[in-house]
Jmol script that loads the backbone (N, CA, C; Angstrom):
load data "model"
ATOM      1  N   UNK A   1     106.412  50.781  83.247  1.00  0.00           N
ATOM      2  CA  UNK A   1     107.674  50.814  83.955  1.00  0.00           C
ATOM      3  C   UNK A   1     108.379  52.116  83.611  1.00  0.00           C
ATOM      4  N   UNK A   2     109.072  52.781  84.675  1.00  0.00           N
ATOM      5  CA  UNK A   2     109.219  54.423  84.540  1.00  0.00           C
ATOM      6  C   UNK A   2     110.563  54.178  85.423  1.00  0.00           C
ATOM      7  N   UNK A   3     111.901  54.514  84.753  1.00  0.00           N
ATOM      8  CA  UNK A   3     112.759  54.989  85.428  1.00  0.00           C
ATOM      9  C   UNK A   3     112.819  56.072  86.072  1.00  0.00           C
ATOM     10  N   UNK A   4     113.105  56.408  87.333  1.00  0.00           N
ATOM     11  CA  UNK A   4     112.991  57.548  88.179  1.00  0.00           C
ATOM     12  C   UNK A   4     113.983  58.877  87.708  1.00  0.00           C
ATOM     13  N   UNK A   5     113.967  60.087  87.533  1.00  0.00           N
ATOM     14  CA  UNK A   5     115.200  61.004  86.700  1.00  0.00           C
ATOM     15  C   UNK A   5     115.734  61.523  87.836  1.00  0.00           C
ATOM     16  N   UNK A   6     115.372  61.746  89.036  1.00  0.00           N
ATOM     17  CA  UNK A   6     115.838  62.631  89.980  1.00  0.00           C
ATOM     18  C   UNK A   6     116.272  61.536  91.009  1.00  0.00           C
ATOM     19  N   UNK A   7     116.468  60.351  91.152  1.00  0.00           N
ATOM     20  CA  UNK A   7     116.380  59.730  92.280  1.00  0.00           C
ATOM     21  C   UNK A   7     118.062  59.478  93.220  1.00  0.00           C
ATOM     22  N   UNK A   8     119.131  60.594  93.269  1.00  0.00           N
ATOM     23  CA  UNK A   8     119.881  60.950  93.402  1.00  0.00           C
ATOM     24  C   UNK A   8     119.711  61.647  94.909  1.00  0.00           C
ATOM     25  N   UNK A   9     120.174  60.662  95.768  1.00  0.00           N
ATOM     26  CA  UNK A   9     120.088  60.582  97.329  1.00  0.00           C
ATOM     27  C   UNK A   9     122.034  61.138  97.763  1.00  0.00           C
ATOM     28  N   UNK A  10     122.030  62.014  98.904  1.00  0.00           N
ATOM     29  CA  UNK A  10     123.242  62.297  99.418  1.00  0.00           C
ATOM     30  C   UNK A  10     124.000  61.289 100.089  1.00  0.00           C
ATOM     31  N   UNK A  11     123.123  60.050 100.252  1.00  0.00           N
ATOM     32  CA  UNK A  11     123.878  58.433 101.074  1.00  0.00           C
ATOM     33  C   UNK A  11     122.971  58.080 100.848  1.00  0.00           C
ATOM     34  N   UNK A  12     123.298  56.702 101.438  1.00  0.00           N
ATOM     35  CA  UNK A  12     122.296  55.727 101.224  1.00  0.00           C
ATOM     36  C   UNK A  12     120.942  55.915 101.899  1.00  0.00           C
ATOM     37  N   UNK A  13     119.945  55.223 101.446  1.00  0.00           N
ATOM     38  CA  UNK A  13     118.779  55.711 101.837  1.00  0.00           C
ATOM     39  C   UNK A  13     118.397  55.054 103.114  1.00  0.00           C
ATOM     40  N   UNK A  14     119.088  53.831 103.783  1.00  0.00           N
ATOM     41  CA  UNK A  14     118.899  53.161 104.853  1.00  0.00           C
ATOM     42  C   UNK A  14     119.773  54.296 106.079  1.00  0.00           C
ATOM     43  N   UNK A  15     121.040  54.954 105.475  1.00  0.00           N
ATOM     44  CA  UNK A  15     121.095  55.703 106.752  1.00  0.00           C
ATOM     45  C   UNK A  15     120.426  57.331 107.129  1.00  0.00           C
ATOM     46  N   UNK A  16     120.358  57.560 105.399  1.00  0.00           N
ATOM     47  CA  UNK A  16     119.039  58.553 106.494  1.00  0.00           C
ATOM     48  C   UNK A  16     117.876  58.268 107.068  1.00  0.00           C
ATOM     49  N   UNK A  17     117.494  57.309 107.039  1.00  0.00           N
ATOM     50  CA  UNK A  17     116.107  56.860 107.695  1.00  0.00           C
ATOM     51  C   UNK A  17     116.780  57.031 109.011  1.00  0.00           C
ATOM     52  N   UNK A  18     117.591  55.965 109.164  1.00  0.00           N
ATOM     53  CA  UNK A  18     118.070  55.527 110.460  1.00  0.00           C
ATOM     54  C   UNK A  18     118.753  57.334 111.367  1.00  0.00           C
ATOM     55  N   UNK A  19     119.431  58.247 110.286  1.00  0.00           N
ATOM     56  CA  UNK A  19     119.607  59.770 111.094  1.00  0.00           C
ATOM     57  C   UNK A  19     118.605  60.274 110.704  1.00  0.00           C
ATOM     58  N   UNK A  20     117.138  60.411 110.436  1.00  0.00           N
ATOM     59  CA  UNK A  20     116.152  61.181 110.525  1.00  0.00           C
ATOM     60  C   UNK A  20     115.512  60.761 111.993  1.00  0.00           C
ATOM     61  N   UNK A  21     115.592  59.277 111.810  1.00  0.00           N
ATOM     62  CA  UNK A  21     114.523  58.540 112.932  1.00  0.00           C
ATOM     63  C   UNK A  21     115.443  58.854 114.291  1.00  0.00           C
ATOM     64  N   UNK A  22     116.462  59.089 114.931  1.00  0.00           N
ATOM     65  CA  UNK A  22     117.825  59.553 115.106  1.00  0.00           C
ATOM     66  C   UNK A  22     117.361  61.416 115.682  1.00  0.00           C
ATOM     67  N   UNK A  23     117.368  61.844 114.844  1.00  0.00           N
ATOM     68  CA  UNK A  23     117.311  63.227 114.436  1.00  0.00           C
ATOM     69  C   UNK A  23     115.467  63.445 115.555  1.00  0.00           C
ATOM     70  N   UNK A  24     114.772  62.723 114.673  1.00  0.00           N
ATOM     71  CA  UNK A  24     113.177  63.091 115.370  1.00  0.00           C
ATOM     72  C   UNK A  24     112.514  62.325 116.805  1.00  0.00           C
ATOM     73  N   UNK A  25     113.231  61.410 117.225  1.00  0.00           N
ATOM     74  CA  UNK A  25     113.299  60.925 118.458  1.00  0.00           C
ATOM     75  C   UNK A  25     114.151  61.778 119.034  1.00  0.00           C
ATOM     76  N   UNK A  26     115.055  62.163 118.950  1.00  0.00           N
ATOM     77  CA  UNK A  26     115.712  63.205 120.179  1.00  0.00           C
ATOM     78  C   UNK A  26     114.693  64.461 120.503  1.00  0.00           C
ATOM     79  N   UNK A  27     114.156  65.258 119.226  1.00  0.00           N
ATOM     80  CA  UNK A  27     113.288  66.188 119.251  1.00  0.00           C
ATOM     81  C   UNK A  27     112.067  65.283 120.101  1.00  0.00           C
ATOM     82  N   UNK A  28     111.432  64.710 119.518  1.00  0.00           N
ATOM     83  CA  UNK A  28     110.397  64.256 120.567  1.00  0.00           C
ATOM     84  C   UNK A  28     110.498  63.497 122.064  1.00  0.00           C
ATOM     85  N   UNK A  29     111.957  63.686 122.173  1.00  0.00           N
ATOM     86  CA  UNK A  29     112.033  63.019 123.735  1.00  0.00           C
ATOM     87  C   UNK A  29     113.348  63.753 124.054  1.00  0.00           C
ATOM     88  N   UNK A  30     112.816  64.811 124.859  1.00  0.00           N
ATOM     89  CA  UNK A  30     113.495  65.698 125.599  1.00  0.00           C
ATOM     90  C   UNK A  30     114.467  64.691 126.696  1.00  0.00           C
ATOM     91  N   UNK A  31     115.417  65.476 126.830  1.00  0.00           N
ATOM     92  CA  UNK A  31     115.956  64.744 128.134  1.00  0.00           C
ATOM     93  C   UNK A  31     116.530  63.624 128.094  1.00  0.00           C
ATOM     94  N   UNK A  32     116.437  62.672 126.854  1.00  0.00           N
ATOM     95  CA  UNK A  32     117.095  61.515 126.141  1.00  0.00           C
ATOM     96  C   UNK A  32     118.380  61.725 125.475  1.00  0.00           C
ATOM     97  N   UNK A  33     118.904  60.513 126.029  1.00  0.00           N
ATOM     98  CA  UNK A  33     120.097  60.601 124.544  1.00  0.00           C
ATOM     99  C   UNK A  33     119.682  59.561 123.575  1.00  0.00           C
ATOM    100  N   UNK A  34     119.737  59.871 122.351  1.00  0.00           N
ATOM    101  CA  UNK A  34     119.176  59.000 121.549  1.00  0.00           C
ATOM    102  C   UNK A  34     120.395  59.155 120.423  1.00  0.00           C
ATOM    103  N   UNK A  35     120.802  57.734 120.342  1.00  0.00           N
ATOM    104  CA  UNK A  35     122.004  57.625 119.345  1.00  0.00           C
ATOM    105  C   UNK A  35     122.045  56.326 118.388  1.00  0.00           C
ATOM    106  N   UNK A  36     122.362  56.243 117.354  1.00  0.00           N
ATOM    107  CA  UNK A  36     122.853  55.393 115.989  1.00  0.00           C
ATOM    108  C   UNK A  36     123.877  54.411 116.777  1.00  0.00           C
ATOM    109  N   UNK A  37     124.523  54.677 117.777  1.00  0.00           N
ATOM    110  CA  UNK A  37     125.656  53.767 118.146  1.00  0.00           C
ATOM    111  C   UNK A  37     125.330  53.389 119.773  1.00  0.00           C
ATOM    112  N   UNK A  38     125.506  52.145 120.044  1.00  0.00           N
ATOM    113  CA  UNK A  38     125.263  51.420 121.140  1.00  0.00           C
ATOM    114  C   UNK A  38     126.098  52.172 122.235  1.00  0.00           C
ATOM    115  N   UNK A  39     125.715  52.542 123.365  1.00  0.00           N
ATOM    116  CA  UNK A  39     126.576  53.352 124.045  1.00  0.00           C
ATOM    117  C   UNK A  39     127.156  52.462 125.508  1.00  0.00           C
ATOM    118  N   UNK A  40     125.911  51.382 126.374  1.00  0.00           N
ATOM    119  CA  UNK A  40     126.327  50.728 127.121  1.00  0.00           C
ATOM    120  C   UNK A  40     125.566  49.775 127.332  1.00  0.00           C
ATOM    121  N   UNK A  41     125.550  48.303 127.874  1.00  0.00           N
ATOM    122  CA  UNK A  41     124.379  47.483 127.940  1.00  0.00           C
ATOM    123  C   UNK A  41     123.465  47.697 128.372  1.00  0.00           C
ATOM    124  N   UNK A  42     123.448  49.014 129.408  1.00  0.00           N
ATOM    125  CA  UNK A  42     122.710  48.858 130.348  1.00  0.00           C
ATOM    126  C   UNK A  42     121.535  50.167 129.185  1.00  0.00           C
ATOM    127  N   UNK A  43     121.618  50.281 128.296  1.00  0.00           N
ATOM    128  CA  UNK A  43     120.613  51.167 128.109  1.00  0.00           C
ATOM    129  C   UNK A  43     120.195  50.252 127.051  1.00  0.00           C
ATOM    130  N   UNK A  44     118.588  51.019 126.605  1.00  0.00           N
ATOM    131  CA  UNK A  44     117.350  50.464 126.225  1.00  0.00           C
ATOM    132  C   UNK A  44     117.804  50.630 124.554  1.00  0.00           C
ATOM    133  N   UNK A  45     117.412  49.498 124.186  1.00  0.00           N
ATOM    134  CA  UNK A  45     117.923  49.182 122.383  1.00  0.00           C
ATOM    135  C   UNK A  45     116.864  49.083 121.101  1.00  0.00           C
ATOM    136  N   UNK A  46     116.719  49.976 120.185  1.00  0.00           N
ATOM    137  CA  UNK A  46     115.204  49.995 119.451  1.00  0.00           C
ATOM    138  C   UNK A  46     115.817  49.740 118.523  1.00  0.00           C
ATOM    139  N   UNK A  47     115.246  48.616 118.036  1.00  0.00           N
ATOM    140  CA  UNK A  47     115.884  48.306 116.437  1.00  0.00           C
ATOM    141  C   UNK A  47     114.630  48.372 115.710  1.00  0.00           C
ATOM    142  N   UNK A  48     114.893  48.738 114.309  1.00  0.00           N
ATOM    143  CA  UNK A  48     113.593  48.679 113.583  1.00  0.00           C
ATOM    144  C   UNK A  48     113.930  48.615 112.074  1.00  0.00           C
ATOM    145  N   UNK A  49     112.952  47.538 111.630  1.00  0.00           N
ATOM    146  CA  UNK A  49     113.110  46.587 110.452  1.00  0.00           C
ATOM    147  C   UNK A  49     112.005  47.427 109.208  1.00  0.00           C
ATOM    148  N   UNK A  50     112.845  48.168 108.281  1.00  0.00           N
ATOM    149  CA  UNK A  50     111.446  48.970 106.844  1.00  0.00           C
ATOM    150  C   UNK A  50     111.663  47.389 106.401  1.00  0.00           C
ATOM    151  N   UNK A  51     110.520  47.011 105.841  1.00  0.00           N
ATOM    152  CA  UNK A  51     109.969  45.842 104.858  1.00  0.00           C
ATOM    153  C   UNK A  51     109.147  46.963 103.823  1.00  0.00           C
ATOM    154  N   UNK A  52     109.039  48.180 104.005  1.00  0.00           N
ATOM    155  CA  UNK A  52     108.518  48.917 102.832  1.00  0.00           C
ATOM    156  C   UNK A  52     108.538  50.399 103.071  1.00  0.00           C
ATOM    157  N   UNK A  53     108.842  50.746 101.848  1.00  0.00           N
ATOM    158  CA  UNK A  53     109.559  52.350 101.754  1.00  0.00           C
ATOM    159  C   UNK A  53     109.288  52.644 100.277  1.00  0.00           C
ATOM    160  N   UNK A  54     108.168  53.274  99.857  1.00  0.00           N
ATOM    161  CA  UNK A  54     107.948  52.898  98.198  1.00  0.00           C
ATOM    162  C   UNK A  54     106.893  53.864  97.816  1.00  0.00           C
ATOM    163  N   UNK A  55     106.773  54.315  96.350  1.00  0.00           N
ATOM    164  CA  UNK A  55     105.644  54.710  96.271  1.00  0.00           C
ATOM    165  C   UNK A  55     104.413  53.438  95.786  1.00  0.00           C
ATOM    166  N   UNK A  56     103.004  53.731  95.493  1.00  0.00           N
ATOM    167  CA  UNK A  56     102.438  52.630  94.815  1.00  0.00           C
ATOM    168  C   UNK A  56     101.680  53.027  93.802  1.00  0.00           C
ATOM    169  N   UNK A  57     101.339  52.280  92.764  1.00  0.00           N
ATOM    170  CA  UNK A  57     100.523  52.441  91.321  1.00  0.00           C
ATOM    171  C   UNK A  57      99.362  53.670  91.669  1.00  0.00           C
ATOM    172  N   UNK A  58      98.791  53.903  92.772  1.00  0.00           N
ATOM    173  CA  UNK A  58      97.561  54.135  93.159  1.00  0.00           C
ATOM    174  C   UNK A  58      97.422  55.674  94.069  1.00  0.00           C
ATOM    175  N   UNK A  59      99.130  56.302  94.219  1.00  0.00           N
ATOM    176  CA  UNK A  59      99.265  57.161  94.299  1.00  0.00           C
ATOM    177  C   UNK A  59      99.599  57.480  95.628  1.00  0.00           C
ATOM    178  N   UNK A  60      99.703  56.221  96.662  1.00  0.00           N
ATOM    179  CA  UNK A  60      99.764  56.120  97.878  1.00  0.00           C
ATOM    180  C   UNK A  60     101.578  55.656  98.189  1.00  0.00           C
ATOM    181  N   UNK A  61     101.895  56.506  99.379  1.00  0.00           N
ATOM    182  CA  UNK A  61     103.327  56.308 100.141  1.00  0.00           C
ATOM    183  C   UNK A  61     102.944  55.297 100.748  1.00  0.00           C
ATOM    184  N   UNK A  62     103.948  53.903 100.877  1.00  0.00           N
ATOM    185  CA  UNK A  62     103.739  53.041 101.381  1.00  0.00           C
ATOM    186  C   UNK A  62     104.951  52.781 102.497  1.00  0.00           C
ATOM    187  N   UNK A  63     104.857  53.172 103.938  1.00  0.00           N
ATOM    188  CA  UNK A  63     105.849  52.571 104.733  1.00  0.00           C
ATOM    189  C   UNK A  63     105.358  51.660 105.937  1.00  0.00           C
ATOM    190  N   UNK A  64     106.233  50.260 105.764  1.00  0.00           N
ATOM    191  CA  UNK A  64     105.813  49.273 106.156  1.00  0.00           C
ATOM    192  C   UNK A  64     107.238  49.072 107.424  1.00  0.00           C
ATOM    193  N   UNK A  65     106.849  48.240 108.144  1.00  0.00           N
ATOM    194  CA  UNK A  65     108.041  47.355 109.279  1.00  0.00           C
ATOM    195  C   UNK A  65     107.339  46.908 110.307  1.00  0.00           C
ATOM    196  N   UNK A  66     108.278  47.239 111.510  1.00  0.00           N
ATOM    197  CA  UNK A  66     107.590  46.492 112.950  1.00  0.00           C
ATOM    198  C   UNK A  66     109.377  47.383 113.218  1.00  0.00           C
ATOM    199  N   UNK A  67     109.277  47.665 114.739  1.00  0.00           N
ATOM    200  CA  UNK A  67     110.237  47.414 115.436  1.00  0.00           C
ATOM    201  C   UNK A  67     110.067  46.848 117.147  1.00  0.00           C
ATOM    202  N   UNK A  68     111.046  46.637 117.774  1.00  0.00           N
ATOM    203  CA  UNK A  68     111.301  46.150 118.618  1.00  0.00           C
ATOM    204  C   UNK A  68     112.062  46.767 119.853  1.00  0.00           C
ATOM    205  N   UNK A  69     111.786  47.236 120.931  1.00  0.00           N
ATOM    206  CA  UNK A  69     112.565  47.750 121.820  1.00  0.00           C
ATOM    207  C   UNK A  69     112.745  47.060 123.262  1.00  0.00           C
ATOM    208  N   UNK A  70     114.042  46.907 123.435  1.00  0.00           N
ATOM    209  CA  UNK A  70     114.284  45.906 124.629  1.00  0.00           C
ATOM    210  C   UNK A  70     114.713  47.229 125.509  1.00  0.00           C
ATOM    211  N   UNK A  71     113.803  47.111 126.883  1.00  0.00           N
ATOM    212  CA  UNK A  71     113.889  47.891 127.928  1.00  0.00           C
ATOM    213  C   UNK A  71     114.145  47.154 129.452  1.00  0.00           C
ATOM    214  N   UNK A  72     115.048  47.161 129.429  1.00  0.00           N
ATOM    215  CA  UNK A  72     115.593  46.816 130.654  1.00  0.00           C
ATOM    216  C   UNK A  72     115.271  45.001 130.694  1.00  0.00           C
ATOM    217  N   UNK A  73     115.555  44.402 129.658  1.00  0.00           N
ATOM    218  CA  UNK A  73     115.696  43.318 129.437  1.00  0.00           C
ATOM    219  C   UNK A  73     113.840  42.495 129.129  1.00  0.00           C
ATOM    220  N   UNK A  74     112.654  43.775 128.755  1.00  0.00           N
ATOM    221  CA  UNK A  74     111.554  43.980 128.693  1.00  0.00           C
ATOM    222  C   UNK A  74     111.125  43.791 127.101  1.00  0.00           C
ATOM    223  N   UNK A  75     110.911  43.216 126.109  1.00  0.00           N
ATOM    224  CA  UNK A  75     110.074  43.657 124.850  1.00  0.00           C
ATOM    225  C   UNK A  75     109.120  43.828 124.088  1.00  0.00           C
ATOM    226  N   UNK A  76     108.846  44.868 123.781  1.00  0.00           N
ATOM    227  CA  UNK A  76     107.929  45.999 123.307  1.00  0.00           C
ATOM    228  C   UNK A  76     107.908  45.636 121.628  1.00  0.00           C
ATOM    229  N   UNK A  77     107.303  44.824 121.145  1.00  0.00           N
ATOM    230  CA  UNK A  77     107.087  44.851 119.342  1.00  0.00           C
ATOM    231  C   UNK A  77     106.009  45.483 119.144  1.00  0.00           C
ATOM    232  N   UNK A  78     105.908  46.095 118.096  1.00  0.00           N
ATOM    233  CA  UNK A  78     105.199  47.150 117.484  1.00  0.00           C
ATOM    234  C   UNK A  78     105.544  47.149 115.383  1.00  0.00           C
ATOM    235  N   UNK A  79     104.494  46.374 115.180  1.00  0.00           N
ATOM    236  CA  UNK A  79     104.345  46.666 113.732  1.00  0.00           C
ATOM    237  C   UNK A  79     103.624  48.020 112.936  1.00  0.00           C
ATOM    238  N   UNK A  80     104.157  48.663 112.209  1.00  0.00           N
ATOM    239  CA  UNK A  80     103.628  50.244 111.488  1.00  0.00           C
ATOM    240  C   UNK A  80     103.211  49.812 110.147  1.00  0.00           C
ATOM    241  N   UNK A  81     102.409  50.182 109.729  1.00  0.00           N
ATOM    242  CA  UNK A  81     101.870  50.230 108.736  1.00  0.00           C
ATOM    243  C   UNK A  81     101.842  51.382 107.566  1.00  0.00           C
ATOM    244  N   UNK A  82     101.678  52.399 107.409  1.00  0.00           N
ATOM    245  CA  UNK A  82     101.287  53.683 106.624  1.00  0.00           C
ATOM    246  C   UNK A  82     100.974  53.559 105.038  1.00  0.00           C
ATOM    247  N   UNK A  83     100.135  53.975 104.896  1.00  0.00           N
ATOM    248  CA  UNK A  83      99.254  54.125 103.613  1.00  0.00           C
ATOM    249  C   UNK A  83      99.055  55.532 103.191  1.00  0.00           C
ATOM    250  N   UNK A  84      99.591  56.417 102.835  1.00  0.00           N
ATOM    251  CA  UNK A  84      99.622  57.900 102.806  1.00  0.00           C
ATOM    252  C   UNK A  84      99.715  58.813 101.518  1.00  0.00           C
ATOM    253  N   UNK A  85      98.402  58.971 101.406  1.00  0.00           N
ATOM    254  CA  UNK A  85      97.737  59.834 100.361  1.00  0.00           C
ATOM    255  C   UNK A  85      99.023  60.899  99.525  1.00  0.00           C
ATOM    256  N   UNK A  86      99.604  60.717  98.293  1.00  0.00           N
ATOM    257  CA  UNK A  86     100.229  61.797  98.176  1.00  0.00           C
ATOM    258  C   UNK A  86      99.763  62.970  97.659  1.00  0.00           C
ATOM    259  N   UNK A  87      99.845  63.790  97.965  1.00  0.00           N
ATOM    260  CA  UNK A  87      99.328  65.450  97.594  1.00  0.00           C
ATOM    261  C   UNK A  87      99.337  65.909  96.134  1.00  0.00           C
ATOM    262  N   UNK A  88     100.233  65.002  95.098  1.00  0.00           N
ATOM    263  CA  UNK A  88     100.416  65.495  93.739  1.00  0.00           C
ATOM    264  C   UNK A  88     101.134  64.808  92.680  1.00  0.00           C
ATOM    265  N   UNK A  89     101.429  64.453  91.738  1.00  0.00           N
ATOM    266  CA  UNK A  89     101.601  63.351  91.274  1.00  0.00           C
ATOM    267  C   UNK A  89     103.432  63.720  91.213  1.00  0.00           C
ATOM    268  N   UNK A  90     104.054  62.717  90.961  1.00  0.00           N
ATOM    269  CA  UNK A  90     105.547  63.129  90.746  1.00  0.00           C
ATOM    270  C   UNK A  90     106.587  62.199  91.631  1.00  0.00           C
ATOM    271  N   UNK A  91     107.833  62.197  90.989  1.00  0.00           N
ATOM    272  CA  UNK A  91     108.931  61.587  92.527  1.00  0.00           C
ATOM    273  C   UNK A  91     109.231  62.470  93.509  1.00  0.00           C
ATOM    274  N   UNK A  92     109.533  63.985  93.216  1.00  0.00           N
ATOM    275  CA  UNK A  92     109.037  65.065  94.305  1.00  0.00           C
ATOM    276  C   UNK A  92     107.954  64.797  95.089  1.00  0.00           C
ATOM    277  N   UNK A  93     106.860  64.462  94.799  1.00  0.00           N
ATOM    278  CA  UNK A  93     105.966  64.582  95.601  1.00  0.00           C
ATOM    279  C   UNK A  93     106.100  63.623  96.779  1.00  0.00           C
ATOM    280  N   UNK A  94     106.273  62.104  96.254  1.00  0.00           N
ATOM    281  CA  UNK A  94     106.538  61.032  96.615  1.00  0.00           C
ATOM    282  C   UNK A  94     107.598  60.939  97.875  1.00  0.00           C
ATOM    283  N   UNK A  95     108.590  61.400  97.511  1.00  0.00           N
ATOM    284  CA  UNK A  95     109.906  61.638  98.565  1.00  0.00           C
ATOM    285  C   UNK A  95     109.225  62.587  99.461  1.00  0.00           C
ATOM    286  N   UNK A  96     108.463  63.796  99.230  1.00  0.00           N
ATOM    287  CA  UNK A  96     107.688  64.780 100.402  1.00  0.00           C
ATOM    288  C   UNK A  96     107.486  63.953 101.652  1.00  0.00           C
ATOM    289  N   UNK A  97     106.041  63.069 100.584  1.00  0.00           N
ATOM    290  CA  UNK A  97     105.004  62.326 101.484  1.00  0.00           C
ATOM    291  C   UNK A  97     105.945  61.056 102.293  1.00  0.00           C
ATOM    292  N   UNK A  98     106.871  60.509 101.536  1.00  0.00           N
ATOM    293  CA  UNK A  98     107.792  59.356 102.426  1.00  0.00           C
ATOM    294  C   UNK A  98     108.107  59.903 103.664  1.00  0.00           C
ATOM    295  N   UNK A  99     108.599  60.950 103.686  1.00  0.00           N
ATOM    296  CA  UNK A  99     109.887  62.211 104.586  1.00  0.00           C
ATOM    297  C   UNK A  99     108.340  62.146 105.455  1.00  0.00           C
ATOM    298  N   UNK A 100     107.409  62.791 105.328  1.00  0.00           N
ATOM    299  CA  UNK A 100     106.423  63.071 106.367  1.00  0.00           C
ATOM    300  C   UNK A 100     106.252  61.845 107.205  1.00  0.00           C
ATOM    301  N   UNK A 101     105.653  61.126 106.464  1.00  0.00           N
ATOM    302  CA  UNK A 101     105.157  59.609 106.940  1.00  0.00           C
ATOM    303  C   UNK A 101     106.213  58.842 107.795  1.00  0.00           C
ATOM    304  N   UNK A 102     107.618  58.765 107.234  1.00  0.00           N
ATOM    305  CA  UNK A 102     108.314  58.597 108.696  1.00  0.00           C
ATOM    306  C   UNK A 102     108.887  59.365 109.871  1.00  0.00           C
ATOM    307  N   UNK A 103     108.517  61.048 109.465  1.00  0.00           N
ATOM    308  CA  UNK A 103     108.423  61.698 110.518  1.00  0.00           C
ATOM    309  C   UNK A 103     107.232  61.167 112.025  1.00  0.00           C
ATOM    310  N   UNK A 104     106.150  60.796 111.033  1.00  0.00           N
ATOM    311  CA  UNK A 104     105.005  60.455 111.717  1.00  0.00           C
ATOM    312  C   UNK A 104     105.228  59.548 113.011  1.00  0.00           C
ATOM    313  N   UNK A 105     105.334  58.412 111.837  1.00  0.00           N
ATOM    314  CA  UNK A 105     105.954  56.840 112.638  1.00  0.00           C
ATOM    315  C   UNK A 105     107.417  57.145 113.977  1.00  0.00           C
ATOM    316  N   UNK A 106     107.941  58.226 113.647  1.00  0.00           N
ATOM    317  CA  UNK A 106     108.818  58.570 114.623  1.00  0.00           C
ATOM    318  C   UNK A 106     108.242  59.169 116.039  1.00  0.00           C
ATOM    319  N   UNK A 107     107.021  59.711 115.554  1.00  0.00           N
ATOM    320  CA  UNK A 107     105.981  60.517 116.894  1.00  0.00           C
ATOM    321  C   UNK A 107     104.919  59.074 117.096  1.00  0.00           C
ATOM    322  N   UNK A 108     104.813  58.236 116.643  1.00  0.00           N
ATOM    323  CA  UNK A 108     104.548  57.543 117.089  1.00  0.00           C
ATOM    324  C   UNK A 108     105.114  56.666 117.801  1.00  0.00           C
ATOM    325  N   UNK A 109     106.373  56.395 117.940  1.00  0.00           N
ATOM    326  CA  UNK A 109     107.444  55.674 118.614  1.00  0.00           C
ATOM    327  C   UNK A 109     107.495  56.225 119.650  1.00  0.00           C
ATOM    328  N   UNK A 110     108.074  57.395 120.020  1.00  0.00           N
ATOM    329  CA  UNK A 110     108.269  58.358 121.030  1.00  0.00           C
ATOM    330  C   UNK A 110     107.143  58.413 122.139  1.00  0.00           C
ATOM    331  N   UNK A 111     105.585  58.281 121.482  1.00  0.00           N
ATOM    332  CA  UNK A 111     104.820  58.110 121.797  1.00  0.00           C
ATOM    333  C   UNK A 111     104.474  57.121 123.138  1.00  0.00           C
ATOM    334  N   UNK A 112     105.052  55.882 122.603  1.00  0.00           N
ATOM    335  CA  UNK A 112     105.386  54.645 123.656  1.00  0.00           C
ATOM    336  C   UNK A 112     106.699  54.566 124.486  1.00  0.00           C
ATOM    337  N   UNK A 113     107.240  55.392 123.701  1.00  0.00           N
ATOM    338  CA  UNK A 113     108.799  55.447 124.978  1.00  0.00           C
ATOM    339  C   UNK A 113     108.706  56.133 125.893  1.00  0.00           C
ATOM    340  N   UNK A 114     107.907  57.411 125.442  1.00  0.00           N
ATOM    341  CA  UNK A 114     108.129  58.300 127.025  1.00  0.00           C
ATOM    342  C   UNK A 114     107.572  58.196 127.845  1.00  0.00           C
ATOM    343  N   UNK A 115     108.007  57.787 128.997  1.00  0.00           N
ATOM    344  CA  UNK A 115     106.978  57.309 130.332  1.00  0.00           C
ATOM    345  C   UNK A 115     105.496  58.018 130.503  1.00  0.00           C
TER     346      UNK A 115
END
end "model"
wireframe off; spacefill off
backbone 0.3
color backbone group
């Protein structure tokens, strides 16, 4: 058991996920507005649930969930998985490989949204 020394985040770690994922869906979907705040009923609503955000014993980034997107009263579930090799041992390293891995899962989202 290893207390972390650096693990000193600028907010909480649930809302940068939520402004990265925010941040990399707009980049990957041109022409979208993609926002943190509900804007009208009539537009399409992606919620998405981390059940895992971690490093593991074995040296692997672990990000886990499913989300859900209601499109025009349509839903789309989609569970993610990621298992992701980290490059070097450390909590630096760890936070790298997290930051990538839900960059990923974000091009994979985008993936299914854009027509």
């Amino acid at each position: 058991y290893v207390i972390a020394q650096n693990n000193l985040w600028a907010s909480p770690l649930d809302q940068q996920l939520q402004q990265t994922l925010v941040t990399n869906l707009s980049s990957a979907l041109p022409g979208w507005v993609v926002s943190s705040q509900p804007m009208s009923s009539e537009q399409d609503v992606l919620n998405v649930t981390i059940s895992g955000f971690h490093g593991r014993f074995d040296g692997k980034a672990i990000i886990r969930g499913e989300w859900v997107l209601n499109r025009q009263g349509r839903l789309i579930k989609r569970p993610f998985n990621l298992e992701l090799k980290q490059g070097e041992d450390g909590y630096d390293a760890l936070v790298r490989t997290l930051a990538q891995g839900w960059q990923q899962e974000a091009q994979a989202i985008a993936k299914v949204l854009s027509p």
